[in-house]
C-alpha positions in Angstrom: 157.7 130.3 107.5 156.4 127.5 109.5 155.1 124.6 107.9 152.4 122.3 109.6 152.9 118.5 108.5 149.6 116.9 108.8 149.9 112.7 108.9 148.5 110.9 106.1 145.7 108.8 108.7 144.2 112.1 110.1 143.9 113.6 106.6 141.8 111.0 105.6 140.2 110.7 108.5 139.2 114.4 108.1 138.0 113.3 104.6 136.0 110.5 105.7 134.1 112.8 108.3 133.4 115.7 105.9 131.7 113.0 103.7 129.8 112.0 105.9 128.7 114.9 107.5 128.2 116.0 103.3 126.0 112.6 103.4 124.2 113.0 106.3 122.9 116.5 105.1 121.7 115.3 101.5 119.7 112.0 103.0 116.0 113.7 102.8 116.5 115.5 99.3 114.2 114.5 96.7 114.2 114.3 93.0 112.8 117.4 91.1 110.2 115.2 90.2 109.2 114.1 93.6 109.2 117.7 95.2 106.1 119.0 92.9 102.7 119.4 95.0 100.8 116.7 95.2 96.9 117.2 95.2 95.0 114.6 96.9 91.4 113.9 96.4 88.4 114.3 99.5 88.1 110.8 99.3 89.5 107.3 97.8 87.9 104.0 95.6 90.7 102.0 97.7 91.8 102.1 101.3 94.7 99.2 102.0 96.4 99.0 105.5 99.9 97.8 105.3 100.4 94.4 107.0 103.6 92.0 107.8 105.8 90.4 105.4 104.8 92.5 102.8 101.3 91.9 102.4 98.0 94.3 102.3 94.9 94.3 104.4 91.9 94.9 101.7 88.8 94.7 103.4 90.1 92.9 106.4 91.5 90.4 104.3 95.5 89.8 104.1 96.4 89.2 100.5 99.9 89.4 98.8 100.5 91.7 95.6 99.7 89.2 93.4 96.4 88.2 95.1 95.9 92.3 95.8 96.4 93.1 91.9 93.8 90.0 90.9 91.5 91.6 93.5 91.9 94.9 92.5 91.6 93.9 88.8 88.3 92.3 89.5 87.0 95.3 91.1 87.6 97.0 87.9 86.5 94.8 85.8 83.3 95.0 87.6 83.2 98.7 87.1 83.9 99.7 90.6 85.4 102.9 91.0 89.1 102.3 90.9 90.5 106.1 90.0 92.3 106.1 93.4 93.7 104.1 96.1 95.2 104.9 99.8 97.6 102.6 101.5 97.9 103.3 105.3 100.9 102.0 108.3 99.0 99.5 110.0 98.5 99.4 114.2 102.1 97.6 114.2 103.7 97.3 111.1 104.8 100.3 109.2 104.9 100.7 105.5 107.8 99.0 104.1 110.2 99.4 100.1 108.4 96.1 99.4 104.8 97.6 100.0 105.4 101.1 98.1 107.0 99.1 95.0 104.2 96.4 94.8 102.1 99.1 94.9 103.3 101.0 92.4 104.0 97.9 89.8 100.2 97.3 90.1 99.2 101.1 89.7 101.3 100.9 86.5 99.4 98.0 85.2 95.7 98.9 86.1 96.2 102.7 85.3 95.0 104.0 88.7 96.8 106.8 91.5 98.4 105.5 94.4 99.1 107.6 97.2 100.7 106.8 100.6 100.1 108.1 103.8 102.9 108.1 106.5 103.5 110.4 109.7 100.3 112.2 108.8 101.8 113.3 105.4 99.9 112.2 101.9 102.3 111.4 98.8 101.5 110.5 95.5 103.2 107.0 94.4 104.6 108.3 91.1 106.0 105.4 88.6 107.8 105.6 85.9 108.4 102.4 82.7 111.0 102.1 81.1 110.4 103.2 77.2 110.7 100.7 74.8 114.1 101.2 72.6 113.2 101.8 69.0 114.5 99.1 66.6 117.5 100.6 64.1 116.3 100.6 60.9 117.3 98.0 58.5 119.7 98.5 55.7 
């Protein structure tokens, strides 16, 4: 019987490409939770265009998520409809992690849907808190 004596260095270097080939496969999988169908309304309360540095255009205005929340707050308070809102790439800054988490952080607080529009596809900006732990019981 012949025996075929592989080196230790391609071995792992065969490991190294099958994980990342394995990797490479896996990158656009979502959670269970993200892959449900997302119904989008005919229109929005909010449109917000996406600007630089992590900031919003609201009515041509450039405000950061803090001034954007106190803004959007307002609008509520005011009884504006505020059900909704769309957040859009802007003519040269696409949507960044900093944009979609702002976002969601203020949907959380003000109890409206955010969705997100990118490469013609609409998603639904789904949150989750964290529930709060229940204290032990004393004894």
């Amino acid at each position: 019987m012949w025996q075929l004596a592989i080196p230790r260095p391609l071995r792992l270097l065969a490991l190294v490409v099958l994980a990342v080939v394995v990797a490479a496969c896996s990158r656009d999988s979502r959670s269970d939770a993200a892959r449900g169908p997302v119904v989008t309304p005919a229109s929005y309360d909010v449109t917000l265009i996406a600007e630089k540095d992590g900031q919003f255009d609201f009515q041509d205005v450039p405000l950061t998520a803090q001034d954007l929340r106190a803004a959007l707050n307002y609008r509520k308070e005011q009884g504006l409809p505020m059900k909704t809102l769309l957040l859009k790439r802007g003519e040269k800054n696409r949507i960044k992690d900093s944009h979609i988490v702002a976002l969601a952080r203020i949907a959380v607080a003000l109890e409206f849907t955010a969705y997100l529009e990118e490469k013609g596809e609409i998603n639904e900006i789904r949150a989750t808190t964290k529930a709060e732990p229940e204290p032990e019981p004393a004894k």
